[in-house]
Each structure stands twice: as C-alpha cells, then as structure tokens.
C-alpha positions in Angstrom: 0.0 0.0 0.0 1.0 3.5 -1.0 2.4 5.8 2.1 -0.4 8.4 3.2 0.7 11.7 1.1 1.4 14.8 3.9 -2.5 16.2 3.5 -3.6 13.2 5.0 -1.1 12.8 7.8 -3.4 13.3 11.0 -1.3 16.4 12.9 -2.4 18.2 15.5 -2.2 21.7 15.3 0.7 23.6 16.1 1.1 26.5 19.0 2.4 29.5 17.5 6.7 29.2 18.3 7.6 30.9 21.9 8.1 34.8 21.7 12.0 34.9 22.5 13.0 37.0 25.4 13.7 40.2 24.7 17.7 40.5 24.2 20.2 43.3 25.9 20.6 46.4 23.1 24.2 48.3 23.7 22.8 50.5 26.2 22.2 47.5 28.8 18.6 47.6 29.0 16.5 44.6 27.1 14.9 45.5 24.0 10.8 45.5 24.0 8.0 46.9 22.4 7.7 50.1 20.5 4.9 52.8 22.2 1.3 52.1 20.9 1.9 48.1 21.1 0.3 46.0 23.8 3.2 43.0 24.6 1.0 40.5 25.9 2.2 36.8 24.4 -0.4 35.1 26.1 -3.0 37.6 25.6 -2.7 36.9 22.0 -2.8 33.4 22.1 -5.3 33.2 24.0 -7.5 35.4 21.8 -6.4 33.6 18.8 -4.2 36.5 17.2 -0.8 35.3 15.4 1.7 37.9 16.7 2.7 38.9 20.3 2.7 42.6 19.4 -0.8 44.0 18.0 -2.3 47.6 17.9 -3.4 48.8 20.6 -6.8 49.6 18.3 -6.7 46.8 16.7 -6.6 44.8 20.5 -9.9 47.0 21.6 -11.8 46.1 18.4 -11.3 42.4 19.2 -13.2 43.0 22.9 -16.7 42.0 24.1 -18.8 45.1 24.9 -18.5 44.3 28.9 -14.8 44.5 28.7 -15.2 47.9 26.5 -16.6 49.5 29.8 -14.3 48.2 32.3 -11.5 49.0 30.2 -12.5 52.8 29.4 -13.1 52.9 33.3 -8.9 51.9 34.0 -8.2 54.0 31.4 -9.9 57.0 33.2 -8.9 56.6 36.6 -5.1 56.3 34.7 -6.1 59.6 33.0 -6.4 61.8 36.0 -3.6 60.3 37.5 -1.1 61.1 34.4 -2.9 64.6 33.5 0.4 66.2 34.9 3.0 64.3 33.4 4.2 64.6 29.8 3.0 62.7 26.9 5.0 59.8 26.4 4.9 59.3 29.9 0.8 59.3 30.0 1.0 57.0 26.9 2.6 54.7 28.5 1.3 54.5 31.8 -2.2 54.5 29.8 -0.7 51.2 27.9 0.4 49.7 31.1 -3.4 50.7 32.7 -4.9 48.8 29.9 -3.0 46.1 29.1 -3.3 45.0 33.1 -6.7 45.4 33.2 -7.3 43.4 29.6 -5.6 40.4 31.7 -7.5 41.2 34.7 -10.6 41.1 33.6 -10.1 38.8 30.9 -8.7 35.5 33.2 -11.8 35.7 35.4 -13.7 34.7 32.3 -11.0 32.6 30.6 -8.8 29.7 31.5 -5.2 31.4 32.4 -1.8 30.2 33.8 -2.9 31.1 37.5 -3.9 29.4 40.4 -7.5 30.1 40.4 -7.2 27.9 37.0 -4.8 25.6 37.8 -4.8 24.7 41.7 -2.5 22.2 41.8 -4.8 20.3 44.4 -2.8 17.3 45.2 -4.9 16.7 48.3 -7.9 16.3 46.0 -5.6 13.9 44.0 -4.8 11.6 46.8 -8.7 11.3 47.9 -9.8 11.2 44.5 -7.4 7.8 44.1 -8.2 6.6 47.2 -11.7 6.7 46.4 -12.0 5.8 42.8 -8.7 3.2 41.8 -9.5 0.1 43.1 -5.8 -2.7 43.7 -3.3 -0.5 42.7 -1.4 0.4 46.2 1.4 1.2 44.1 0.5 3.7 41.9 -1.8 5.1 45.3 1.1 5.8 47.3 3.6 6.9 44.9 1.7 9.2 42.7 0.1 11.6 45.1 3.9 11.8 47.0 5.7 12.2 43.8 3.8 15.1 42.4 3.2 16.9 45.4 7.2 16.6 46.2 7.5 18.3 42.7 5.4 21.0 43.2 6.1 21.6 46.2 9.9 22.1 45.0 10.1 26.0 44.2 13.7 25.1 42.1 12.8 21.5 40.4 15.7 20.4 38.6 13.9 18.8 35.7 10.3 18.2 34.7 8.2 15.5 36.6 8.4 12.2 34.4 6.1 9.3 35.5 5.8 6.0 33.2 2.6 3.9 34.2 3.1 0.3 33.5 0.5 -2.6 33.2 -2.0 -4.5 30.9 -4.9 -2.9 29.4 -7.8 -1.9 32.1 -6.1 -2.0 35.1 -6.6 1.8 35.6 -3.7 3.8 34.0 -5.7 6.1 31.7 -8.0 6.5 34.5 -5.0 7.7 36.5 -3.7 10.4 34.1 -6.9 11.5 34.0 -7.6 12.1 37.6 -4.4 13.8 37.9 -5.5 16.2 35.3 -9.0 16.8 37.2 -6.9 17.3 40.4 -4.7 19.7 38.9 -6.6 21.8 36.5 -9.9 23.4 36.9 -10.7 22.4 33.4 -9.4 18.7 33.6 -8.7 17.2 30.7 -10.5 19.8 28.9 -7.8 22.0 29.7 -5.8 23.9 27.1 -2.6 23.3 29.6 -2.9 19.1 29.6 -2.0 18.1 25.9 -2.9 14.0 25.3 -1.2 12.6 22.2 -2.4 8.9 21.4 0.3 7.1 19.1 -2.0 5.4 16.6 -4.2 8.8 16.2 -0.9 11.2 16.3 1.3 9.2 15.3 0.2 6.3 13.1 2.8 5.9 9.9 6.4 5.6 10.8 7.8 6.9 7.4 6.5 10.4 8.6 8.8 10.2 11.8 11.3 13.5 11.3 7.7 15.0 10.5 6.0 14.3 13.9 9.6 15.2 15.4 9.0 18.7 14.2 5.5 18.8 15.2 5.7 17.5 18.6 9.0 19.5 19.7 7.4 22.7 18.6 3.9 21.7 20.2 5.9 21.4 23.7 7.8 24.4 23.0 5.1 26.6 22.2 2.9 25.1 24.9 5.4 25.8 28.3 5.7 29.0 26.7 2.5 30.1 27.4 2.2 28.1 30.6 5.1 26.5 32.5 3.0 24.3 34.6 2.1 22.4 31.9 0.6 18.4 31.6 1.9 16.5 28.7 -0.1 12.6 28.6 1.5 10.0 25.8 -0.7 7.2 25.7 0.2 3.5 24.1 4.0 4.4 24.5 5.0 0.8 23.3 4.2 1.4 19.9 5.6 4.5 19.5 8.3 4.7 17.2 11.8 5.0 19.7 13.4 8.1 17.8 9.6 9.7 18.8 10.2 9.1 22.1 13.9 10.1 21.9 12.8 13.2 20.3 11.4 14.6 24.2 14.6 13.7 25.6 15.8 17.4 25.4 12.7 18.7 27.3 13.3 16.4 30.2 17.2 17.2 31.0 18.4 19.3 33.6 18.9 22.3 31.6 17.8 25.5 33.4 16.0 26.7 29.9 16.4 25.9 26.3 16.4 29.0 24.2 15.0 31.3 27.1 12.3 28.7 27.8 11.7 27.1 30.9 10.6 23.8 31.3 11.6 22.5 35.0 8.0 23.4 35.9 6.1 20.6 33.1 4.7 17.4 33.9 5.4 14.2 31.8 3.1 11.4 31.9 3.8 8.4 29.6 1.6 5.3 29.3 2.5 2.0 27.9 1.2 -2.3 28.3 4.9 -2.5 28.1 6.5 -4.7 31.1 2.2 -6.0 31.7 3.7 -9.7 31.5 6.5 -9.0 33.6 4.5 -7.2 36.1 1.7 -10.2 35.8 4.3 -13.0 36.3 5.7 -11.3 39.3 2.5 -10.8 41.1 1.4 -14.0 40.1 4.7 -15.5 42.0 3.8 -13.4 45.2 0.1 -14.9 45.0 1.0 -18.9 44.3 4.0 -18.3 47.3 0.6 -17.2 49.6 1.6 -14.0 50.0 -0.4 -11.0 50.0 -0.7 -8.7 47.2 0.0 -5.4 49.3 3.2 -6.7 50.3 4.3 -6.4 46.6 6.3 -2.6 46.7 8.0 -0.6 43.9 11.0 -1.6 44.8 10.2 -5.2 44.0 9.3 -4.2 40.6 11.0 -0.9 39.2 14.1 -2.0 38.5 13.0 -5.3 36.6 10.2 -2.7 34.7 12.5 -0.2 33.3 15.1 -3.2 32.5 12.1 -5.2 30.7 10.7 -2.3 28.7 14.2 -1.1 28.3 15.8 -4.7 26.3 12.5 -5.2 25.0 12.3 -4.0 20.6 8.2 -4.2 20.8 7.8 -1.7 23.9 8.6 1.7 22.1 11.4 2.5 25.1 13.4 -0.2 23.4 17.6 1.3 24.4 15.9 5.0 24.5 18.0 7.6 26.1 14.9 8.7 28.2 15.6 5.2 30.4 19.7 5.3 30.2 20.1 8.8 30.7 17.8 8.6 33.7 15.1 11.2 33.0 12.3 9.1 34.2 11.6 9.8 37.7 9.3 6.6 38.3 8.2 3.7 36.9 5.3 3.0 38.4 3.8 -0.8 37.8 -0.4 -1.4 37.8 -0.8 -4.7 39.0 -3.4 -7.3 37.4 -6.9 -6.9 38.9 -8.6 -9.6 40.9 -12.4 -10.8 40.8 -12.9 -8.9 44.3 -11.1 -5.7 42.1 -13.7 -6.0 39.4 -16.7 -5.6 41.2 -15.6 -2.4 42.9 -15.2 -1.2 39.5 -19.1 -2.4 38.4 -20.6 -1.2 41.7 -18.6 2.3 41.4 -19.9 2.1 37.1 -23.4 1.4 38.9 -23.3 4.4 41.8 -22.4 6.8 39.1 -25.8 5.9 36.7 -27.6 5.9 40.4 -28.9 2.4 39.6 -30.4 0.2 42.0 -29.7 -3.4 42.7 -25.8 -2.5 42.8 -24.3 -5.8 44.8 -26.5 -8.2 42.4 -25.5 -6.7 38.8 -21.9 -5.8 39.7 -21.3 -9.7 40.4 -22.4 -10.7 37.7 -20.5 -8.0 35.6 -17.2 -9.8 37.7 -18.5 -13.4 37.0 -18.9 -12.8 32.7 -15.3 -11.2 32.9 -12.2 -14.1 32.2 -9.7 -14.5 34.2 -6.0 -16.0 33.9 -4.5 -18.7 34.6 -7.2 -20.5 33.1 -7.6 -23.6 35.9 -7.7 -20.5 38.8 -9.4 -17.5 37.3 -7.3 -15.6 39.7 -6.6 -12.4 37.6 -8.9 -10.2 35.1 -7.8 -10.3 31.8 -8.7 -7.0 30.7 -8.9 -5.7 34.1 -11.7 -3.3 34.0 -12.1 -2.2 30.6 -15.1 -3.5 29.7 -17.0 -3.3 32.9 -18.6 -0.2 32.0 -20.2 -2.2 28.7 -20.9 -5.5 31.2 -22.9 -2.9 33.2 -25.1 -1.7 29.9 -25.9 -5.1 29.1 -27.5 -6.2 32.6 -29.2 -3.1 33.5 -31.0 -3.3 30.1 -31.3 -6.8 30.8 -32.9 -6.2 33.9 -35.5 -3.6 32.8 -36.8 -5.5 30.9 -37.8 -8.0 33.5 
C-alpha cells in the first residue's frame, strides 16, 4: 500500500513558536516593544491573534462590549492620575493601565496560567485515588507523594516524568486522567494538559522526522504560554523509539532551552509494556501465599525499566529517556482480581444511580475471564469493559 501523502497525515495543530526574550541592546537595558503596542504573548494566544505585538486599536476592536466598559473605566482613573506628566509618559502608563486590566478582567472569564485555573490540588488527588482506583497500592502511594514533592519544590531540577506500566484496564488512563481533574480546573479539557495517542498522532512511521518537528514545537510553544504544563502519551510501546527520543531534550536538567523554561512541566507516559512481567511477578507473590500489598515498587521498578528497556516491541526499546535517567518513576499497575472488578461495576453502577448495585456488579465480575485459566485468579482485561458489562445487565434487567 502506497504511504499516506502529507494532506492526509493526521497532525495536531501547532502553537504559534515561543516569543524569545527580549535581548540586551548596547545600552544594557533589554529590547521590548515600541509605544502604541500591547506585549501581551499570552493575551494573543489566547485570543487567537498570530503575533505577540498587536495595535493597541486593533486589540480593543477584538473586545466583548462588557470588557469595553471596564476598560475605558482603568483608562480614566489612569487619565487623571497622568494629566500632569508629559506625553510619552501618560502613553505609556495609559498602555500599562490597559493592558493590566485586559488580563484582569479577561482571566476571570477565561482559562489562564494562575492558580485560580490551575490549583494544583494534590490533596484532591490523593482522595480522588483513594476513592475511585481500586488494587493498585502502588500507583496510590507513589503518585500523590511524587507530584506533590515536585510541586512543592520552588527550584525542580527537571520536569516530573512518571511512566505507568500494566496490561490494558487496570486503571492507568483513569490515572492520568484524575491527575489532570486534580490539577486543572478544566481537567482534561484544559488547554494546559495536551494527550497525544500514538495510533491517532502518530500512526505511519515513514513520517517520523515530521512528527519530530511537530511534537518539539507543540511542547515548545505550549510551556511557553504556561510552564506548569501536563503532557499525557498514551500506548508508548508502539511508539516509534526516535519519537520518544525526540522529548529527551525537554526532560534534562537544563535551566532553559532558548529562554524557555521547562523544570515546571509534567510528563506522563503510558504503555502495556512490562504488563507480563508485572503479571508474572505478582502471580509469584500470589502462588507463594503472599499477600498482594506486600508487593512494593521496589520489588518491581528496576525489573520494569530493564524489561521495557531490552524489549524492541515496547517503544522504550535502548531509549536515552531510560539510560540517561530522565524518568523519575516507573510505576507498575498490577493485574486486577475478581474482588477488584466488582468495585469497578458497583462504582460504574453508583455513578448511573442504579439500583440493585451488589447483584448486577457480580455478575458483571463473574462474565469477565480470568487467567491462569484452571484458577481464574486475575482479570484479563482488568476493567475495561465493565462499564459495557454494566449496559448489558441493567437493560437486561429492565426489561424484567
């Protein structure tokens, strides 16, 4: 079959490229905008305009009729204030007025880069795990500590990298999700958390140095405008390796690259790479009679990032994001039991506020197949389908 031609490559579109700080002129002082320009970069964005310096006119026209008013107001107040000074003075303390109020006025109705639109509530995080991820002690004791050790650091190093680990359903999406609901007001609807999906972004392989491009300058552009920024890639292992290579820069120690900062982002990456290592392991602990919260990180990191690591079909196969150490944790999600399942159907059940919760979510569990074969011990796709099992009896049911 004939390669997909570049107008049907499935891209994503581009943020406009960072506005480079402004650099020292021979006097010493940094160059900036001329008078009569408004230099707001993530004004513009926001608003949808392609350059970081607009007319001043040309900024008003783009404003909603409310804003008209409460600009006009600043701008009076900053009249009688400047009447005495000279003109260039009053121009630009009129500029300054305006521009400040513009953002003002404008994040209170629009997502911004500030706490009121991204709270950072790790507190929220760690009750919204305990309450909603069912067998994964792991990922519920490292997660909420690792993120709220990063932002809690005021001079991080390096961006937070986390690398879930574990067969389809066991809850990593879910994760990644609830971490962005935790985080940012908007959740995953945010314009700060970015998701790229390898088989949508990402599908043909011959277009590589093309998504290169795209993706550095999507990460780029995106901490430019906001440095506490969420980056999510989802089905790592079939990403191509140079891909995944291609983020390395982003995730070094550096203080900025090309005056951009990017010690503040947050790296999420998601892969069923190491699920069969992870399965075997806990499958070990369970035929030795142990209990499956004995099983720590510690048991299983190192093996992890080794099997995904040696392993040509899990996308991290010999990448320098591994050997170069610039993933903070690999964080295993073990294989769900029967008992793990229907949680998940009653929790699928309490959401639609459905009655007869105990009866339909066993029998959601008891249709699911479990591994080995002779013990049904362990879900084989975890809970991935519960939410379909839960369609199918309730329907069932009504029509009783």
């Amino acid at each position: 079959m004939a390669p997909a031609s570049p107008e049907h490559l499935r891209t994503f579109p581009l943020a406009p490229p960072h506005r480079p700080r402004a650099q020292p002129t021979a006097n010493g002082r940094n160059g900036g905008a001329t008078c009569g320009a408004v230099v707001t970069y993530r004004h513009a964005i926001r608003a949808g305009w392609k350059y970081s310096v607009f007319p001043f006119p040309y900024a008003l026209g783009k404003m909603a009729p409310g804003r008209w008013v409460m600009m006009f107001f600043a701008l009076s107040l900053s009249v009688r204030l400047t009447a005495a000074l000279e003109p260039f003075t009053t121009s630009a303390v009129l500029i300054g007025a305006a521009s400040t109020a513009y953002y003002y006025f404008s994040c209170r109705f629009q997502e911004c880069c500030t706490k009121a639109w991204v709270p950072l509530d790790v507190k929220g995080l760690e009750t919204s795990l305990k309450e909603q991820l069912f067998g994964q002690h792991i990922a519920l004791d490292v997660i909420p500590k690792a993120i709220e050790g990063f932002l809690s650091n005021k001079d991080a190093k390096k961006p937070l990298t986390l690398s879930l680990h574990g067969w389809t359903g066991t809850g990593k999406s879910f994760v990644s999700r609830i971490i962005a609901e935790s985080l940012y007001k908007n959740g995953m609807d945010s314009k700060y958390v970015h998701k790229f999906v390898t088989s949508y972004h990402f599908p043909n392989v011959q277009h590589t140095s093309k998504y290169i491009q795209q993706l550095q300058d999507w990460i780029r552009g995106n901490v430019s405008l906001c440095k506490r920024s969420l980056f999510i890639f989802d089905e790592m292992d079939k990403m191509n390796p140079e891909l995944i290579d291609s983020i390395k820069p982003f995730l070094e120690y550096y203080n900025h690259l090309d005056g951009v900062v990017y010690r503040k982002a947050m790296f999420i990456f998601l892969s069923n790479a190491g699920g069969e290592k992870i399965n075997d392991i806990v499958l070990d602990f369970w035929q030795r009679g142990m209990k499956r919260e004995d099983i720590q990180q510690k048991n299983l990191e190192n093996s992890l990032s080794l099997e995904v690591y040696n392993n040509k079909n899990s996308g991290f196969w010999h990448t320098h994001l591994i050997d170069k150490y610039l993933i903070d944790y690999f964080i295993p999600f073990l294989p769900l039991e029967y008992k793990h399942v229907v949680l998940c159907a009653k929790a699928e059940l309490y959401t639609r506020h459905l009655e007869d919760v105990d009866q339909v979510a066993i029998k959601v569990a008891e249709e699911m197949v479990y591994f080995p074969k002779d013990q049904r011990v362990f879900s084989v796709k975890g809970c991935k389908t519960v939410a379909a099992k839960v369609n199918y009896w309730t329907a069932a049911d009504s029509k009783l």
